[in-house]
Each structure stands twice: as C-alpha cells, then as structure tokens.
C-alpha positions as CSV (number, residue, x, y, z in Angstrom):
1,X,198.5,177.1,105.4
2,X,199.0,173.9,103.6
3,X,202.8,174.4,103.4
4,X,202.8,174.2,107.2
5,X,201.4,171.5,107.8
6,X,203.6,169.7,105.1
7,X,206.9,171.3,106.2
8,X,206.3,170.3,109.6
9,X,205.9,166.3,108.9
10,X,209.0,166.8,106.3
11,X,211.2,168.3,109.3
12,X,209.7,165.6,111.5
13,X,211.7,163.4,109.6
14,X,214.6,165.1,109.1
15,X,215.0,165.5,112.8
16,X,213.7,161.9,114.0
17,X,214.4,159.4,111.0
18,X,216.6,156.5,111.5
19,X,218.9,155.8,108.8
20,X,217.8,153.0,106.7
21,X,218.8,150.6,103.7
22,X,216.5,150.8,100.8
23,X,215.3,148.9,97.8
24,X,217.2,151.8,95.6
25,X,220.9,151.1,97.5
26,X,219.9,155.4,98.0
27,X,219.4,155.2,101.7
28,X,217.1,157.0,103.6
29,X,216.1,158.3,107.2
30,X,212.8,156.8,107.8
31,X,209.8,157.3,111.1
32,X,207.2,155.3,110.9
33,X,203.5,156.3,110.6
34,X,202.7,160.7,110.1
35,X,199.1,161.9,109.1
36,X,198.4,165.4,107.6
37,X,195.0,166.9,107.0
38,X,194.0,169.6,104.2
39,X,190.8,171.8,104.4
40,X,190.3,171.8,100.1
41,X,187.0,173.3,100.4
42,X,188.3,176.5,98.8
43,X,192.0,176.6,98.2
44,X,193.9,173.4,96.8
45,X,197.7,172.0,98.8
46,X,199.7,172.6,96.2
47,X,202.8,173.5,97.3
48,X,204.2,177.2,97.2
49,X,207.0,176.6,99.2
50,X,208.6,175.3,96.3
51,X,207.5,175.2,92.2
52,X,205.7,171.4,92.0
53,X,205.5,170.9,88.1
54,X,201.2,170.4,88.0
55,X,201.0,169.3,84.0
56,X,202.5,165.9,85.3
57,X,200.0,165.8,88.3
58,X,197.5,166.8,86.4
59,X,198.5,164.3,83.3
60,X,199.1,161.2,85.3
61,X,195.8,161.3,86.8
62,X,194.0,161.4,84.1
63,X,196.2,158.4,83.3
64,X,195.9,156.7,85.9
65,X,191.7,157.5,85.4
66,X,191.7,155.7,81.8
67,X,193.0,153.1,82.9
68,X,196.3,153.5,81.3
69,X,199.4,151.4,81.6
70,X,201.8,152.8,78.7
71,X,204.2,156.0,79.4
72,X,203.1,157.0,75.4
73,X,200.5,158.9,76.6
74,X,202.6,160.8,79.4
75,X,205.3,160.9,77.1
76,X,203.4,162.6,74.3
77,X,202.1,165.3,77.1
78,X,205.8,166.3,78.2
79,X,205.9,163.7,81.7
80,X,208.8,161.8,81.5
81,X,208.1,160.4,85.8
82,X,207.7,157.2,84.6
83,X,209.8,156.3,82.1
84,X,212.8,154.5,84.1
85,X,210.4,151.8,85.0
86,X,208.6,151.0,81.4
87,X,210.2,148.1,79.5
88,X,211.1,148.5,76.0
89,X,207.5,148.6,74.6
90,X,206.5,151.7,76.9
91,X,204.6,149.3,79.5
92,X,204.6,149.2,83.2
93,X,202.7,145.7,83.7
94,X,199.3,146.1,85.8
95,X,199.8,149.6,88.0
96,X,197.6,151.7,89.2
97,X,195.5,152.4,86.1
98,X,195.1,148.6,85.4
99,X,193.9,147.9,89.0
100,X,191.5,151.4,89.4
101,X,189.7,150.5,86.0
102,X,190.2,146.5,85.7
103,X,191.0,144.5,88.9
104,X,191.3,140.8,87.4
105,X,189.2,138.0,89.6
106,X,191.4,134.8,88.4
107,X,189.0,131.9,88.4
108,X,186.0,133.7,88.0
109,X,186.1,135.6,84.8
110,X,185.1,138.6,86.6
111,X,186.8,142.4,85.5
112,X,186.0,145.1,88.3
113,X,186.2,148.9,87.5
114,X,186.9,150.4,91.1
115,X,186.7,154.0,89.7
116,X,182.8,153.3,87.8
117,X,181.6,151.1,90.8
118,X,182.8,154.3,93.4
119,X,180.8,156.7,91.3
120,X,178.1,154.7,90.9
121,X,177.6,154.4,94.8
122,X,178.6,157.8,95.5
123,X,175.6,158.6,93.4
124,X,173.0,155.8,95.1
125,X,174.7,155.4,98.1
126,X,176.3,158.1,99.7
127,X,176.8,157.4,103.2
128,X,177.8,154.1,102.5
129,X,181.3,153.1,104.3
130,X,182.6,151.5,101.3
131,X,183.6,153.9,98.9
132,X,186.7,152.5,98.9
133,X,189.3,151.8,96.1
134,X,192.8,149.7,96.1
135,X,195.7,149.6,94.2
136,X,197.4,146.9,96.3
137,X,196.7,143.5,94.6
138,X,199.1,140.9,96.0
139,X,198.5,138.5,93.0
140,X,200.5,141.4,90.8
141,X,203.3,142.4,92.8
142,X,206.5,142.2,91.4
143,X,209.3,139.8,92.3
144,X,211.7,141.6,94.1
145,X,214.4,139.7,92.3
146,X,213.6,140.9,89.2
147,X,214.1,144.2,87.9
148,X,211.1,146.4,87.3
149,X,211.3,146.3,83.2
150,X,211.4,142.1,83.5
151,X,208.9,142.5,85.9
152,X,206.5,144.7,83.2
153,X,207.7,142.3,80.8
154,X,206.3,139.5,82.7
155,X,203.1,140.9,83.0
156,X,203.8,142.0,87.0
157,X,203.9,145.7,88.4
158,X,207.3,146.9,87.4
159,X,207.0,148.8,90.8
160,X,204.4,147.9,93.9
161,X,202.0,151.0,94.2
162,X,203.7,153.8,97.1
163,X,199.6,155.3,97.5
164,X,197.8,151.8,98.0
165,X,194.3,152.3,98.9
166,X,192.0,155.6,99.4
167,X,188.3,156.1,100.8
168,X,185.9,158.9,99.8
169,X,183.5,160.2,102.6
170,X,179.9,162.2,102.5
171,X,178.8,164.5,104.7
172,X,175.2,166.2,104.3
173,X,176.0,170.4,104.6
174,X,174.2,172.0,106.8
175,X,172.8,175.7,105.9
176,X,175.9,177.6,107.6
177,X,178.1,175.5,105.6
178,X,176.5,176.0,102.2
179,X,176.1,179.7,103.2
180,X,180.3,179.9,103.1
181,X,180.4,178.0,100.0
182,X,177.8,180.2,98.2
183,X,180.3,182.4,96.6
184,X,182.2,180.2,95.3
185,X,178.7,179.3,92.8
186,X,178.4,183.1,91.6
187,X,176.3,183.9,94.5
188,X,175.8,187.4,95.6
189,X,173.8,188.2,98.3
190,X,174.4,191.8,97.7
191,X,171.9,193.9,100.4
192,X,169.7,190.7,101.3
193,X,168.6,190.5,104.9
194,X,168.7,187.2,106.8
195,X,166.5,187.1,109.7
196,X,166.7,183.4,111.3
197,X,163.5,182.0,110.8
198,X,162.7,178.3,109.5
199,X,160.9,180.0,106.5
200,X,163.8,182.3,105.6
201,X,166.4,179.4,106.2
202,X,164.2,177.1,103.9
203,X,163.9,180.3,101.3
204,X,167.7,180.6,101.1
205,X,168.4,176.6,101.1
206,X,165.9,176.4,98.0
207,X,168.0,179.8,96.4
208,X,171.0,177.8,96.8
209,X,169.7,174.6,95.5
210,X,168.7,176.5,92.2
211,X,172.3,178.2,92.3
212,X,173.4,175.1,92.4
213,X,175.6,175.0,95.6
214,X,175.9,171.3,96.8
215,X,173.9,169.7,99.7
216,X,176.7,166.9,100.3
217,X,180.6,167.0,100.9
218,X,182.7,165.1,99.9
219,X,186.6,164.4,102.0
220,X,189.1,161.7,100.9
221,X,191.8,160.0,102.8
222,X,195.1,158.4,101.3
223,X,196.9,155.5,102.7
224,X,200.1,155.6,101.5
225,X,202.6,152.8,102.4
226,X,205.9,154.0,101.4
227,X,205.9,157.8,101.4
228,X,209.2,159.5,99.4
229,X,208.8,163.2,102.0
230,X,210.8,165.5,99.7
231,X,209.6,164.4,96.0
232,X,207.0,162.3,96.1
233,X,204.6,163.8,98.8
234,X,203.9,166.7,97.2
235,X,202.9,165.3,94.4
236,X,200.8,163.0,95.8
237,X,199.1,165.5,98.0
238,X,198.0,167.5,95.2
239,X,196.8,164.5,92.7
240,X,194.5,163.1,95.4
241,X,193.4,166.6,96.1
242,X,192.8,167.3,92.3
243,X,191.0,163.1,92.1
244,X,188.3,164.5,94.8
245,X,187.6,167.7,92.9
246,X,186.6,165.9,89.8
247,X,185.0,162.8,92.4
248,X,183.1,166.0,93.7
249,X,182.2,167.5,90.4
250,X,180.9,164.3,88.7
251,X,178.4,163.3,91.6
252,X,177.5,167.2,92.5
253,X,179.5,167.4,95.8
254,X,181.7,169.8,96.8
255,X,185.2,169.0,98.0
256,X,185.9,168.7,101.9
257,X,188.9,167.4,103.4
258,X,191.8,165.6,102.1
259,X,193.8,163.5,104.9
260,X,196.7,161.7,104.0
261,X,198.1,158.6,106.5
262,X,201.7,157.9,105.2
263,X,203.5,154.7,106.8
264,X,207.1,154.7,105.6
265,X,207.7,158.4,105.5
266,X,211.5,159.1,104.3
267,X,214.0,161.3,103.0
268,X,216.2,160.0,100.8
269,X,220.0,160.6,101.7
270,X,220.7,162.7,98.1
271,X,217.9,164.5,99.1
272,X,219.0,166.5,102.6
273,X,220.1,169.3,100.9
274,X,217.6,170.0,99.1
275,X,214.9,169.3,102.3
276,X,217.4,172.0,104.7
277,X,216.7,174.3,101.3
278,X,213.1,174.2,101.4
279,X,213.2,174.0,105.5
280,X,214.4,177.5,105.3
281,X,212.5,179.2,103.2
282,X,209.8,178.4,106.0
283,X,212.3,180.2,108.8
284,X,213.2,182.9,106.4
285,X,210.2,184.7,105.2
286,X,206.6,184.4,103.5
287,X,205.1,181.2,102.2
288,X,203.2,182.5,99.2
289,X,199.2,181.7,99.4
290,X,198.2,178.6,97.4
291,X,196.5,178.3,94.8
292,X,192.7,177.7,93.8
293,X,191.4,175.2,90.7
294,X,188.2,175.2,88.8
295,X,186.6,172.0,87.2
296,X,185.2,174.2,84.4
297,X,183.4,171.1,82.9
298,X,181.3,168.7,84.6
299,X,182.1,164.8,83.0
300,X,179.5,161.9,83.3
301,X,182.5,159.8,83.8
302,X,186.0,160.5,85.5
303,X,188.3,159.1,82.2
304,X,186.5,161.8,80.0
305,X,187.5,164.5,81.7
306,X,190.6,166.1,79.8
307,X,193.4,168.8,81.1
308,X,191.7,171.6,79.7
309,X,188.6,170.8,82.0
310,X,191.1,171.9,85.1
311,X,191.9,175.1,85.7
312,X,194.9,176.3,88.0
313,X,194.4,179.5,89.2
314,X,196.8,182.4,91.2
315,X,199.8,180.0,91.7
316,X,202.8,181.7,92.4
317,X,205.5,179.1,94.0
318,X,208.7,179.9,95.4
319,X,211.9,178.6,92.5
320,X,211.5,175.0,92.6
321,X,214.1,172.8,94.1
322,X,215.5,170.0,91.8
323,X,216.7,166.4,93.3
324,X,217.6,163.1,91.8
325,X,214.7,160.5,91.9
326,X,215.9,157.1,93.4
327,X,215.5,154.2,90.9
C-alpha cells in the first residue's frame, strides 16, 4: 500500500528528527536523507490516508509543463499554492516552468527546452542514461536577503525549487510483464489456451502489439532537496507520479516505478498535530485502496495535454487534515 510506505518515512521523522531553525522562523524536526519507492504500474500513490486536493496537483503540472511562471493561470483554475510568493504582477521570477521549458545559456544565446529535448530522446534514445531534467540553476537562485516577491521582481526565483532534478528510465517488458498489463488495454483473453511454445509466445506478443500494450516501461526517480513530510510530500509524490503517466503516454510506454530520494525531510513544528492525526488513522483501522487514473488522450506534446485529458478514478480518502503552510 502506498500509504505505508509514506506513513512509515513520515513517522521516521517524527520519531528521529532533530529540531532545527528554518528559513520560515517555523522550526522543524529534520533526518537527513529517506527514499521511498511506488509500483504505479496499475494503481497511482495518491494518498488515502488523508483527502490530498488533486485539481491543484493536477493544475500546477500542467503549469509547470507550459512553461508557466504567473499564478493567473492557477488562480483562474481554483489553486491559490502559490500565491504568497508572486509579486504584485502575479510572477514568480524563473521557477520551475521557466527552467523545464527555457533554461537560459548567458553568453551563448542558447534557450534549452528540457521537457521537448526528454521526449525527443525518449522517443530515439531510450536506453540512454541521460534522460534527465533540472530545475536547480545556480545562476537564478534567489538572494537569501531578499524576500521572495523582490526576488521575482528582480527577475530571480522568488523561492529555490524543493524537487530539483528527476531522471526517467526504460526498460524493455518482457512477455510475462506485458501479459499482466494486458487488461489494463481492453484485453480479454476470455477461454484462450497458452501452451509455452516460441510460436505461441510470438502469436500473443504480436496480439498485444496490435492491442496496443507497450513493449517499454518507463520508472522515474525524484531528487528532492528540501522535502516538507506532512504537506508537501504528498503532493509531490502524486505530481511526479501523474508527470510519468503522461511521459509514458506521449512516447507509448507504460508507467513503472516512481522512487522518490528526499534529503531534508522535515516536519514542521505547527504541523505535529496534524502528523500524530494522520499517524493514527494508520494504527486505528483500514487505509482505503488508492486510486487509479487514465490518460484518456494521447498528446504529441506534454504542454497540450489539458485536465480533462486525466482521469481520476475510485478515490475515496479518509477527511483531509488541514495545516498552515510555512512562508
């Protein structure tokens, strides 16, 4: 269950963290380095253990995918997450959109699209081990000193980016594993008989090549460098989840894995309550079953795909748990 595996790194650091100072004045109880690892290939980690809002996942990447800088668009859509770090006009300075879909080379007059160049090799190169895309871009940062609307202002990040850098990985599926993920492409078998033979095998591979069922995989992992347990996480867990399903569905994969590597994993101190809350709910009883989604339209390219092309389907969360974000 993907629950368990998140609920036992968040009570990892409710039991080990150090208290902390903090950029925020909050404080925190911090450990240092925690991985978790999320078999997508038919259900999706989002959360049941408690309601995570999935418009704004689902709305900031698609932000975050066009390149986008200014709240408007979030703001028109109902997502308010990023609105206490926009200066007046709405902008955030170079973050994550600016930096997927147009690194700046100074001196070279050079603008590099991460997102087109990564589906461009997926689809050329696959086993390449460089389908890789950062966010962290030292020449951008913001000046600590400053406050995150100067900073915007400036034409800095008005915050340094918490998820810095992720890496997609291929895998060719062999005929057990395409077998599994068969019925998830409308196949039925119904009263077919499989006798193991190299001609049968090859019959069946070339049934589910017509079906359409993928010959590659595809797994992503997350390195993420500051890593807010209780609020952020889940969140995070679930966008770069819901990035390799439409990764996966442009390039005719099928999603994998998703591993996440966090390095300053912390709970915020207004936030204990709210983790011991959620902690019990895991002692208490039942985590419901999570979800599933459905990329109902395939996109030539990742910004056109809109929320209407994702579908999220049988999620029934525990209440959710509210908690004050740290500024």
């Amino acid at each position: 269950m993907f629950d368990h595996e998140y609920l036992g790194r968040l009570q990892a650091v409710d039991m080990l963290g150090k208290e902390r100072l903090d950029r925020t004045g909050t404080g925190t109880k911090s450990v240092f380095s925690l991985t978790m690892d999320f078999d997508i290939r038919r259900d999706f980690p989002l959360l049941t253990s408690k309601k995570v809002h999935w418009p704004s996942i689902v709305h900031e990447l698609l932000w975050f995918l066009k390149g986008d800088t200014n709240i408007k668009y979030l703001n028109e859509n109902g997502v308010k997450i990023w609105n206490e770090w926009a200066d007046e006009n709405g902008d955030l300075g170079p973050v994550y959109g600016a930096q997927w879909r147009s690194w700046e080379c100074p001196g070279v007059g050079v603008v590099v699209d991460q997102i087109a160049d990564l589906v461009w090799n997926l689809k050329h190169n696959p086993f390449s081990r460089r389908h890789i895309v950062s966010a962290w871009n030292p020449a951008v940062l913001p000046d600590p000193d400053d406050s995150p609307k100067a900073n915007a202002t400036r034409g800095l990040q008005a915050l340094p980016p918490c998820h810095t850098l992720f890496q997609f990985f291929v895998e060719e599926l062999n005929y057990a594993e395409r077998l599994r993920l068969s019925g998830l492409y409308g196949m039925d078998w119904g009263n077919h008989t499989r006798v193991m033979t190299e001609e049968t095998t090859n019959q069946e591979m070339a049934m589910m090549d017509e079906a359409g069922v993928p010959r590659l995989g595809l797994s992503c992992q997350l390195y993420q460098r500051s890593a807010d347990m209780f609020l952020g996480v889940p969140f995070n867990i679930a966008s770069y989840s819901l990035l390799t399903y439409l990764v996966a569905k442009t390039v005719d994969m099928h999603p994998m894995n998703f591993h996440w590597v966090g390095g300053d994993c912390h709970i915020y101190s207004n936030h204990y309550e709210q983790v011991n809350e959620q902690l019990r709910r895991l002692e208490e009883g039942h985590i419901p079953r999570p979800p599933q989604v459905r990329i109902k339209t395939k996109r030539e390219r990742l910004e056109d795909y809109t929320f209407d092309d994702i579908e999220l389907v049988d999620y029934h969360p525990m209440p959710a748990i509210k908690a004050p974000i740290a500024v």
